[in-house]
C-alpha positions as CSV (number, residue, x, y, z in Angstrom):
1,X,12.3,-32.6,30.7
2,X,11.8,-34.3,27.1
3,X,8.2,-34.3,27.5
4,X,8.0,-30.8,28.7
5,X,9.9,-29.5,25.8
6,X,7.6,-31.6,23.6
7,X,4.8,-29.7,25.5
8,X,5.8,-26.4,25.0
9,X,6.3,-26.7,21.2
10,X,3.1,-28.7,20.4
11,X,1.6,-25.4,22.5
12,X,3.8,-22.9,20.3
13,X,2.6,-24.7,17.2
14,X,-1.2,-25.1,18.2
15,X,-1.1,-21.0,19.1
16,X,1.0,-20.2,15.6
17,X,-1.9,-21.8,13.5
18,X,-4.6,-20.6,15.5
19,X,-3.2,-17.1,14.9
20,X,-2.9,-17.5,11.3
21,X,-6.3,-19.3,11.1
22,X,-7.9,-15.8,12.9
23,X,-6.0,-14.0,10.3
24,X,-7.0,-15.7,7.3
25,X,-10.5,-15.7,8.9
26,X,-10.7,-12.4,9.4
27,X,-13.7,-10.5,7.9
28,X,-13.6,-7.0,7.1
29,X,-16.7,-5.4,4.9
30,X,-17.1,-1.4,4.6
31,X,-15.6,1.5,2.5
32,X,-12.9,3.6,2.8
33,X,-13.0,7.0,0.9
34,X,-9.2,8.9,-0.1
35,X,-8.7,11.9,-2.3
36,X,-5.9,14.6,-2.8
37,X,-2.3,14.0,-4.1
38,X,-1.7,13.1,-7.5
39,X,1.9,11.7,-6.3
40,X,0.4,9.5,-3.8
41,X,-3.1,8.0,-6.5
42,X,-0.9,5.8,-8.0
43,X,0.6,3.7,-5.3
44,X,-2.9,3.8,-3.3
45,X,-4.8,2.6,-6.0
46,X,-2.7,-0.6,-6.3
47,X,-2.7,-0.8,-2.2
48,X,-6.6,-0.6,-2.7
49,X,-6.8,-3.2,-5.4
50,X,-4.9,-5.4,-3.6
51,X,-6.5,-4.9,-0.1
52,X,-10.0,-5.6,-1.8
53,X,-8.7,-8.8,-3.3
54,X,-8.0,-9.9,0.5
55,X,-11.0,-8.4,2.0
56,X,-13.6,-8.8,-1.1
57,X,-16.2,-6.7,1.0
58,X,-14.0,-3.9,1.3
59,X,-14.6,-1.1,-1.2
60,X,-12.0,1.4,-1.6
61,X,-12.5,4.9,-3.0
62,X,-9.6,6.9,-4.4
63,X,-9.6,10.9,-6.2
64,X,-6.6,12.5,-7.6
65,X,-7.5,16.8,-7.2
66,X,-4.1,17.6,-5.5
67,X,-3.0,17.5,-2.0
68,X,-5.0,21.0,-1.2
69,X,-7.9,18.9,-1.8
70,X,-6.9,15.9,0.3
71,X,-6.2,18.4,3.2
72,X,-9.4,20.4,3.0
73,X,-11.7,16.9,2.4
74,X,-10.4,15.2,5.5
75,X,-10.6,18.3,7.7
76,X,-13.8,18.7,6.5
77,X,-14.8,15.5,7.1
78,X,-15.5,14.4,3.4
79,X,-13.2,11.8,3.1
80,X,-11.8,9.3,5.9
81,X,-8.1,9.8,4.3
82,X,-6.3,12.8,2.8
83,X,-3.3,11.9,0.9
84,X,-0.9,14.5,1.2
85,X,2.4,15.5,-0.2
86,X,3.8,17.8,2.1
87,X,4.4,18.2,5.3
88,X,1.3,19.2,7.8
89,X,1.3,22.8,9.1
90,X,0.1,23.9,12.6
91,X,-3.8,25.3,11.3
92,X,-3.9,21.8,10.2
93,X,-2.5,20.1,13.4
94,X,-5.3,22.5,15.3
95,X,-7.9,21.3,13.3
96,X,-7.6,17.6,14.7
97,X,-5.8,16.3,11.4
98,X,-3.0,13.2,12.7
99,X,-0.4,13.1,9.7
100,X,0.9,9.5,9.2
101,X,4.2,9.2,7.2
102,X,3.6,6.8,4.5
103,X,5.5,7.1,1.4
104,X,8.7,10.0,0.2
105,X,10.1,10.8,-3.4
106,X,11.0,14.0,-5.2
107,X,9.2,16.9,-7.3
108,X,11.8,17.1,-10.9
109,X,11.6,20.2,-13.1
110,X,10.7,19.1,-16.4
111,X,11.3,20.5,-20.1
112,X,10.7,19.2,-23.5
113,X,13.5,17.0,-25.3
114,X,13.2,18.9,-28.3
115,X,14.4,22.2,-26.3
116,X,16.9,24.2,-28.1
117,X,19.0,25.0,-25.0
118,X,18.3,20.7,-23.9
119,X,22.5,20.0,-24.4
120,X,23.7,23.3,-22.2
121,X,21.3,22.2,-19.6
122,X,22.6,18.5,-19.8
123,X,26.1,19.8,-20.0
124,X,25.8,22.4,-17.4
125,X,22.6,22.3,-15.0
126,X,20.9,24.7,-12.8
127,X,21.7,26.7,-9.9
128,X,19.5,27.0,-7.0
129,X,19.6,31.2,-7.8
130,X,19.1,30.8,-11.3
131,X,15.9,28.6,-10.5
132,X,14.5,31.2,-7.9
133,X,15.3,34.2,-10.7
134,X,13.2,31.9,-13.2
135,X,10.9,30.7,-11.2
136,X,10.4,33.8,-8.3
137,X,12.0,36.8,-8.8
138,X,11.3,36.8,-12.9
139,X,15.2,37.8,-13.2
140,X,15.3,34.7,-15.8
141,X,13.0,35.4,-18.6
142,X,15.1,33.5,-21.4
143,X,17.1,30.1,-22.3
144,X,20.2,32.3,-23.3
145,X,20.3,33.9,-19.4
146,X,19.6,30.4,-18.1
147,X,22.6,28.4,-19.7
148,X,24.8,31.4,-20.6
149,X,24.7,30.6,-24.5
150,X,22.9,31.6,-27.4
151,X,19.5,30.0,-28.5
152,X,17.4,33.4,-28.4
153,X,14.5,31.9,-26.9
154,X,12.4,33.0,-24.2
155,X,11.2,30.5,-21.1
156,X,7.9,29.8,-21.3
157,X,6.8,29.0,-17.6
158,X,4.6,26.1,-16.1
159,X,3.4,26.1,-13.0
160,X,0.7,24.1,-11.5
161,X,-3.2,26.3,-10.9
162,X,-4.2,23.6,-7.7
163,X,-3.2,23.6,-4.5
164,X,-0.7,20.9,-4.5
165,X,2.5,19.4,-2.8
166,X,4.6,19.4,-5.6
167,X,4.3,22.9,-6.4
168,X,5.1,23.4,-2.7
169,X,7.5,21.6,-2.4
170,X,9.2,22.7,-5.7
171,X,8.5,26.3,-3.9
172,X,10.4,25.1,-0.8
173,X,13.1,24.2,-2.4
174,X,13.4,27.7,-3.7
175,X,13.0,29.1,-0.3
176,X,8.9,30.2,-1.0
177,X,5.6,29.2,-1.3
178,X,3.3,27.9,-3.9
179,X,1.8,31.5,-4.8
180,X,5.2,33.0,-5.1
181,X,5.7,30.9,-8.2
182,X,5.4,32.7,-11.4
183,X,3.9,30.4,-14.7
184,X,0.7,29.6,-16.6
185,X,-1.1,27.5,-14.4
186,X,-1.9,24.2,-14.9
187,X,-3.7,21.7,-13.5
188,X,-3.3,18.4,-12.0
189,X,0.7,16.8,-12.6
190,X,-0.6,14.8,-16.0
191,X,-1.7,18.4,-17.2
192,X,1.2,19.9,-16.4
193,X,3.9,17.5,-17.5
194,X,2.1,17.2,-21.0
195,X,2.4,21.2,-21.0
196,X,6.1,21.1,-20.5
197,X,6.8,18.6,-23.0
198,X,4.8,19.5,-25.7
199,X,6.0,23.2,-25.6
200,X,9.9,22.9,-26.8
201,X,10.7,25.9,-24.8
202,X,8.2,25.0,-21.9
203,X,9.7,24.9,-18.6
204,X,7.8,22.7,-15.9
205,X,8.0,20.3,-12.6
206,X,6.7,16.7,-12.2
207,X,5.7,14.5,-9.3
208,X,8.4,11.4,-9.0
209,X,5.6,9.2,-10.3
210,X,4.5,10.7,-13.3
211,X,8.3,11.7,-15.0
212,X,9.0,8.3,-15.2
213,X,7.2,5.3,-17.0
214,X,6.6,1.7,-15.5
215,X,9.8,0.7,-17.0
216,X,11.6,2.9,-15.5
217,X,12.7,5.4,-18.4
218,X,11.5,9.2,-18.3
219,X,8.3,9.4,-20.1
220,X,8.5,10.2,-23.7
221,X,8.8,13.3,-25.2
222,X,10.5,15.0,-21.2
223,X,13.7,15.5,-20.3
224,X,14.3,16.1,-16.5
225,X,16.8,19.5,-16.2
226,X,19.6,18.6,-14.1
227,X,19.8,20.7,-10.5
228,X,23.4,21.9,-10.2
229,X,23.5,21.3,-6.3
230,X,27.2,21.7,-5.5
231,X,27.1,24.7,-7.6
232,X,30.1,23.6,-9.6
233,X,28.9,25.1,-13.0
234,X,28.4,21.4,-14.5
235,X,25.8,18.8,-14.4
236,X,27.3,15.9,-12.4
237,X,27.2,12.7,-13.5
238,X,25.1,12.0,-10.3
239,X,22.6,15.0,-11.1
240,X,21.6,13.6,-14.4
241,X,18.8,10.9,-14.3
242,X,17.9,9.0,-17.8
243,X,16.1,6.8,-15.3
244,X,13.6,5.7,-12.0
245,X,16.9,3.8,-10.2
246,X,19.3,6.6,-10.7
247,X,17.1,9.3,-9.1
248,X,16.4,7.0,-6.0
249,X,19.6,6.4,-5.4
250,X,20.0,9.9,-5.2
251,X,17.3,10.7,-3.2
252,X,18.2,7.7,-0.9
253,X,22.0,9.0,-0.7
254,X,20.1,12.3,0.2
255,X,22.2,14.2,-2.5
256,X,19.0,15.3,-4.7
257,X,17.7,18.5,-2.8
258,X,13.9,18.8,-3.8
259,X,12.6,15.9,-2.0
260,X,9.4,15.5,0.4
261,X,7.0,13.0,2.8
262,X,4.1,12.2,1.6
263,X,1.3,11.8,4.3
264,X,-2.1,10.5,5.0
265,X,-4.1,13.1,7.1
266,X,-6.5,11.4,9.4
267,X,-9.2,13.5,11.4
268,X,-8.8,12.0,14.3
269,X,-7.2,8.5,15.1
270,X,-7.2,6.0,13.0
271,X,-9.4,3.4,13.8
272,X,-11.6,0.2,12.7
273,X,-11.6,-0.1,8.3
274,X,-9.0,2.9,7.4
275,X,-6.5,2.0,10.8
276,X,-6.3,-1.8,8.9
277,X,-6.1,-0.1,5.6
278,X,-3.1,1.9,6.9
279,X,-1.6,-0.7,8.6
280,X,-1.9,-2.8,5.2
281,X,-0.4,0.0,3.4
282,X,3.2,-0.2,6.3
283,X,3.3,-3.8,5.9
284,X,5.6,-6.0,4.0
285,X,3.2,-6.8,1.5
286,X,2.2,-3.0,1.4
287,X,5.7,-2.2,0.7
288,X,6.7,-4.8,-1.8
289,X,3.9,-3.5,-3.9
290,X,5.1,0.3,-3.0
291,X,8.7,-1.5,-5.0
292,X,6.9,-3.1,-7.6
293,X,5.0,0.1,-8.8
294,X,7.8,1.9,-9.0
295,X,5.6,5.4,-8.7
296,X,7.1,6.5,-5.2
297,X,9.7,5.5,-2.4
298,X,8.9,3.0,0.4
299,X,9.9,3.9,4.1
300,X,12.9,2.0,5.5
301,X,11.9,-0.8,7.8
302,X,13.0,0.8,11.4
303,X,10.1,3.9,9.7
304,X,7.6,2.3,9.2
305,X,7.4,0.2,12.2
306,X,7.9,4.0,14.3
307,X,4.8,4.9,12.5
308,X,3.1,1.3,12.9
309,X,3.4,2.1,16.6
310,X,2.5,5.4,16.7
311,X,-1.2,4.9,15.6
């Protein structure tokens, strides 16, 4: 019985290292091409950095344009990803695209920190109506009907001019679409969040991982307008983030209300180079670099191996 037990774990050991010895040994050599979501560039360009340290043969391609672009390039068959920020609809379920759940965070609206009206919104927040009359009906036109005070200031309105999932999701929130939102159009989240900050009575909405820096702060020169979601008049002590670890914890305790999935579109299965890629991208390793970039939200465990499974 001793020897038989001895057997059985000099077998065990022998197969553990020969499995690890296949993995290490494994070669991979090709390229895999990505473009769309500005929300998503960030975290895939440090999943591609470090996948091509592993696989030096491996070349990664990755294009910001917005998650219109992503969409259109892998139906068309331009790209073998499209990072999405949204969810899928039907036309693009037709079309053959498989959306794979990858990532989540939350689109913030975004205003200078010079703003006149920056201590009423602090002190009081926004209503869900109040941002649909600002940013749908065009009810809202000025600061003073927004806060209910007096700085005699108009709103000057962002928007962004791609197709993109943080203007539809922002839109969602509100109960519309992207082209019901009224703004100057601007392009790309970088563009638009410089617009908003610059302008001191600018009015605008950023991508999770552009409002906030590496460190963790909201960029320089923003101020994130608190959402006023149990409609209480006052900005909640949990509705104000200063900070990247307040607003997860919201969005985790599912209390912040403009939050999304972010996708890769696929045409297709996944298969070969982008199915490791992805598969890279759910593991461990994928994730602990999704929590050291700090740039979007990493899918719970019991997630990610559902979507492991699924492909």
């Amino acid at each position: 019985m001793k020897n038989l037990i001895i057997g059985l774990l000099i077998a065990s050991f022998l197969s553990i290292s020969g499995g690890s010895a296949l993995a290490q040994d494994k070669v991979l050599e090709g390229t895999v091409t990505l473009s769309g979501a500005w929300a998503i560039y960030p975290i895939v360009v440090a999943w591609a950095e470090a996948f091509q340290k592993i696989y030096p043969k491996v070349k990664i391609d990755v294009s910001a344009g917005g998650a219109g672009k992503g969409a259109a390039d892998a139906i068309a068959g331009l790209v073998d990803i499209g990072m999405v920020s949204r969810d899928p609809d039907q036309a693009e379920i037709k079309k053959g695209i498989t959306p794979i759940y990858i990532l989540h965070d939350a689109v913030f609206p975004v205003t200078s920190d010079k703003n006149p009206a920056l201590a009423e919104l602090l002190k009081k927040g926004v209503k869900l109506q109040s941002w649909i009359d600002i940013y749908a009906a065009g009810l809202i036109t000025t600061w003073d009907q927004a806060i209910g005070s007096k700085v005699d200031k108009k709103i000057h309105i962002y928007t962004r001019s791609d197709s993109c999932g943080a203007a539809q999701s922002w839109a969602a929130y509100l109960g519309k679409k992207q082209e019901d939102l009224k703004g100057i159009g601007i392009y790309g989240d970088p563009g638009l969040l410089e617009a908003a900050k610059r302008d001191p009575i600018g009015l605008g909405f950023n991508n999770f991982s552009y409002i906030f820096t590496r460190e963790g702060t909201v960029v320089s020169g923003a101020k994130i307008v608190p959402i006023d979601s149990n409609e209480n008049g006052v900005a909640d002590n949990d509705e104000i983030y200063d900070n990247r670890e307040q607003a997860i914890k919201a969005i985790r305790a599912g209390r912040y209300p403009a939050t999304r999935k972010n996708y890769f579109f696929i045409k297709g299965k996944p298969s070969g180079l982008v199915k490791e890629f992805i598969e890279f991208a759910l593991s461990e390793e994928g994730t602990k670099i999704v929590d050291e970039t700090g740039t979007s939200l990493s899918l719970p465990v019991a997630e990610r191996e559902k979507v492991l499974l699924s492909i």
